[in-house]
C-alpha positions as a printed NumPy array, in Angstrom:
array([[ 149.841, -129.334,   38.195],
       [ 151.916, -126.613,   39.687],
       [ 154.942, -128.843,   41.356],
       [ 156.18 , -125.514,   43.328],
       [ 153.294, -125.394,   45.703],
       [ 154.021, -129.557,   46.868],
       [ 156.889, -130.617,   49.126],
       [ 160.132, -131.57 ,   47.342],
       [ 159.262, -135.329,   47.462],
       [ 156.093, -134.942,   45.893],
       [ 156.559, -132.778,   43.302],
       [ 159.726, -135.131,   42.323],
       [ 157.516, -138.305,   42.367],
       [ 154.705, -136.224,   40.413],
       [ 156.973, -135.188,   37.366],
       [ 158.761, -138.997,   37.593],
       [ 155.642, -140.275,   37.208],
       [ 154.587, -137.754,   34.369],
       [ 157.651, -138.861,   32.405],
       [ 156.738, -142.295,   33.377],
       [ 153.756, -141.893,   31.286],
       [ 151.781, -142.339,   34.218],
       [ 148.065, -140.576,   35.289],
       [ 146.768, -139.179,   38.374],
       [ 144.33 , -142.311,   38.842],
       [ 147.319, -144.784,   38.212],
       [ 149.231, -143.728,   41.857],
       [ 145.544, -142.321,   43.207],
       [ 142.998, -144.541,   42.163],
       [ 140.515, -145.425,   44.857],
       [ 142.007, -142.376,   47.659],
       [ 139.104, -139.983,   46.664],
       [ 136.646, -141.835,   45.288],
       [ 135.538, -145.645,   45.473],
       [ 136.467, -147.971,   42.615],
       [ 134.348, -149.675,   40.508],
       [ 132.49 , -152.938,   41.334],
       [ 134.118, -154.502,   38.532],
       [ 137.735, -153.325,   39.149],
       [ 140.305, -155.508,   39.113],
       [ 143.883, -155.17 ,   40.616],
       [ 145.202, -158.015,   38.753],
       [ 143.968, -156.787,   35.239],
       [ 145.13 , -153.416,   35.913],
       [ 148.732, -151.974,   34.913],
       [ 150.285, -148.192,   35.499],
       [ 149.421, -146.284,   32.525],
       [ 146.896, -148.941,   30.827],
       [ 143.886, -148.671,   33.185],
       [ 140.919, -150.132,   31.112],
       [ 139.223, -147.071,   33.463],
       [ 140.998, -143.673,   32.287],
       [ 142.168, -143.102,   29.036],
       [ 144.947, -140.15 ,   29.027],
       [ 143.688, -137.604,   25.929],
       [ 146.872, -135.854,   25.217]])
């Protein structure tokens, strides 16, 4: 992600949550595409989503 093409307040809450250990899909999920049937806001956690798994 290139943080010098975003506005100051989203490229600062983009690298905060990068060193949060945080994905895309934590702050994003369900904005561009619809969730799951079986998703579950109460199981769900930033940065443990049973749905994305971060390959580093």
């Amino acid at each position: 992600m290139d943080y010098t093409k975003q506005e100051s307040r989203s490229s600062q809450a983009h690298q905060d949550a990068e060193d949060a250990g945080l994905t895309c899909i934590d702050c994003h999920k369900g904005i561009a595409h619809s969730l799951p049937m079986e998703y579950d806001p109460e199981k769900d956690a930033p940065g443990k989503s049973i749905f994305y798994t971060r390959s580093d």
